[in-house]
N, C-alpha and C positions, 0 to 999 in steps of 0.2 A: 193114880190114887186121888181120892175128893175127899177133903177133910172141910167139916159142919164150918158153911162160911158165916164171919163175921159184919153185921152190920154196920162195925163204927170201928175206926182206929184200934186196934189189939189192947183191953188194960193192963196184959201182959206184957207185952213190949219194953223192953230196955231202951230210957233213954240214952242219945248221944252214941250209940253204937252206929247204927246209919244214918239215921235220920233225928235229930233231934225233936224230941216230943213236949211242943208246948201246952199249952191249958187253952182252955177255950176261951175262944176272942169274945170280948166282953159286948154285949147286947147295948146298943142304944150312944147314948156318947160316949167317948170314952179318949183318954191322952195318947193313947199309939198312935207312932205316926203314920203314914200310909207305908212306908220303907216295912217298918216293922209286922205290918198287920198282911200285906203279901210276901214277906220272909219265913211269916208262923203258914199262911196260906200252901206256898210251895212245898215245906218241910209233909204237914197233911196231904197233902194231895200226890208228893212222891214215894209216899209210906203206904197208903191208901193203893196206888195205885201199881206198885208190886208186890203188896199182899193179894190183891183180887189177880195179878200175872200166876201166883204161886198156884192160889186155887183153881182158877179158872183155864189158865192158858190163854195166850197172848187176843186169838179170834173171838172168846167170848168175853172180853173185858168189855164194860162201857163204860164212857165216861162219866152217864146217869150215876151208876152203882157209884163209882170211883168219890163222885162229889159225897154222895151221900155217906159214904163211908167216911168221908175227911170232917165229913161237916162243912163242904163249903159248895157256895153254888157253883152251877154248870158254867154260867158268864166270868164269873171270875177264874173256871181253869182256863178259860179261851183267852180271857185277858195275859196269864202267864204263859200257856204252852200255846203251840199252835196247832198238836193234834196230839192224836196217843205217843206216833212215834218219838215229836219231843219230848213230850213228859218221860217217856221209858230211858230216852239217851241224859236226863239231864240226872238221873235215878241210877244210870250205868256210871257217870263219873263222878260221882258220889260214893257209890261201890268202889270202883280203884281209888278214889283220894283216901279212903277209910283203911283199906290195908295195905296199903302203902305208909301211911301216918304209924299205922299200929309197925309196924316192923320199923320204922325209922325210930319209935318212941322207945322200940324195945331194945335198942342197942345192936341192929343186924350191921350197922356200919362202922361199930367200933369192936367188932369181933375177932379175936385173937386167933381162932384154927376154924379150919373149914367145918368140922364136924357141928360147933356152935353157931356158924354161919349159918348151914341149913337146918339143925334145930330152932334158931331163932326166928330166923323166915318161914317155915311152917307153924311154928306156936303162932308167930301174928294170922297167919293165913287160919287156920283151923279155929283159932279162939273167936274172931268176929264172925265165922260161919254158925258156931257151936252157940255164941254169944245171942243169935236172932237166927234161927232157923228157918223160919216161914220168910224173912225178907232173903236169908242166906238161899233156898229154893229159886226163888225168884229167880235171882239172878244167874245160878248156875244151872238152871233144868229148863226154864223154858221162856229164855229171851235169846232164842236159835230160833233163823228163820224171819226174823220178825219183819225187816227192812236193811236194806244196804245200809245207812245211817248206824243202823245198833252193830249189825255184823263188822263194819269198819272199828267201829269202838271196843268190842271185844276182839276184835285179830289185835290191833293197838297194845291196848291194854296185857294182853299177853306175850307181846311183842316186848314190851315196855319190860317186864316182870324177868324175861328170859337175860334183856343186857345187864338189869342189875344184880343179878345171877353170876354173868360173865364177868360182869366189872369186880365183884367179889370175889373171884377167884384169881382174876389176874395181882388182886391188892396182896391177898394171900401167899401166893405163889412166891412172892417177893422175899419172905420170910419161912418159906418150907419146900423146898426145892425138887420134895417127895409127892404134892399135888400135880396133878396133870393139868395138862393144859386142855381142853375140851372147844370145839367149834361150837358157833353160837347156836347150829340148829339142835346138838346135844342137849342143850340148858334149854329151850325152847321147846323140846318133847318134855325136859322132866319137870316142866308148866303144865304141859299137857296131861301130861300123867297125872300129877296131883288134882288139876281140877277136873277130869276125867272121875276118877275115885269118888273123889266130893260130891260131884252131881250125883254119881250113882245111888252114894250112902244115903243122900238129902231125898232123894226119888223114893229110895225104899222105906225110908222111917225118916217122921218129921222131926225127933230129934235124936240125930244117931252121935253116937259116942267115937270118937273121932281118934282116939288114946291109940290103940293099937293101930291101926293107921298110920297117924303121925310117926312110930316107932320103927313101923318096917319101911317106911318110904326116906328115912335120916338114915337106918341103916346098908339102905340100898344108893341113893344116893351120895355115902361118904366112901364105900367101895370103888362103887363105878368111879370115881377121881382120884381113884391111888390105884387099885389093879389094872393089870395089860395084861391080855392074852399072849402066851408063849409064844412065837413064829410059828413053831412045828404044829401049833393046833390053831390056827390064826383062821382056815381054809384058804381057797385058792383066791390069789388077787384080783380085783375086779376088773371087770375086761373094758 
């Protein structure tokens, strides 16, 4: 799906969701210091440049469009990044510090029973997807494939997501003797799953409603961590 591309930075965009959105750098002289003036530089240029990923897809991004979309010139992306694939990985860890932050901010680590656990860790996940769409595509639909460099970042990054997953369960478990104990490749499918779902919603409609989603994926996952299959229907053991 190709949605009507944007010349310049989104006016719609939500600042501080991924990318902090500054004002345009002031013309002629001015008191920023150079720190400050490639801080706002980078921030444009990695917003810019996974919204043209969302539209485009990764092969037709340039980094012509990309400046021009930020507003900043071509020599000064070269002076920050050193090609597309950096600018996309430094815009990938940016993505995980952001919902990571958000589920830390929301209270996933001082959560009382599993079931708030994984409602809390999905509201942070879904609301900063829900929160920016067109940058949330980006990075769930089509930064696959792009280079070993991004592909290490996202196995990581889901990697990453799956242990505090598990560590939350073992914290739990301490206090409700009725959770299961789950191996870490369990908690690392129902990573999978959920960002699976995601890309697909974000693929189908630029902004899908995420509500019932969120509902059946908390109810499936607080199941799967208290129910066991009987023995008698278990089938036969693996050989």
């Amino acid at each position: 799906m190709q949605w009507r591309r944007l010349r310049r930075v989104s006016a719609t965009a939500r600042a501080g969701v991924f990318f902090e959105m500054p004002t345009a750098l002031p013309c002629g002289r001015h008191t920023l210091s150079r720190t400050q003036v490639e801080s706002a530089q980078r921030e444009r240029l990695m917003r810019a440049f996974v919204e043209e990923l969302a539209q485009r897809g990764y092969a037709d991004v340039r980094v012509a469009a990309v400046c021009e979309r930020a507003g900043v010139s071509r020599a000064s992306f070269y002076e920050l990044f050193a090609d597309k694939e950096d600018c996309v990985c430094a815009a990938h860890r940016r993505y995980t510090e952001v919902v990571t932050r958000h589920a830390i901010e929301a209270g996933v680590n001082q959560t009382k029973t599993w079931r708030r656990f994984i409602e809390t860790s999905l509201d942070a996940y879904f609301d900063v997807l829900a929160a920016d769409p067109l940058i949330a595509r980006g990075f769930t639909v089509d930064m696959q494939s792009i280079g070993p460099a991004v592909s290490r970042l996202q196995a990581q990054a889901l990697r990453d997501f799956a242990r505090g997953r598990m560590l939350g369960e073992r914290r739990l478990r301490r206090s409700d003797p009725l959770l299961k104990a789950r191996p870490y490749h369990v908690h690392l499918g129902s990573v999978h799953v959920q960002r699976g779902l995601a890309r697909d919603a974000l693929e189908a409609n630029p902004a899908p409603d995420f509500a019932q989603m969120r509902h059946d994926l908390v109810g499936w996952f607080v199941a799967s961590w208290y129910g066991e299959e009987p023995a008698d229907r278990a089938g036969p053991p693996a050989a």
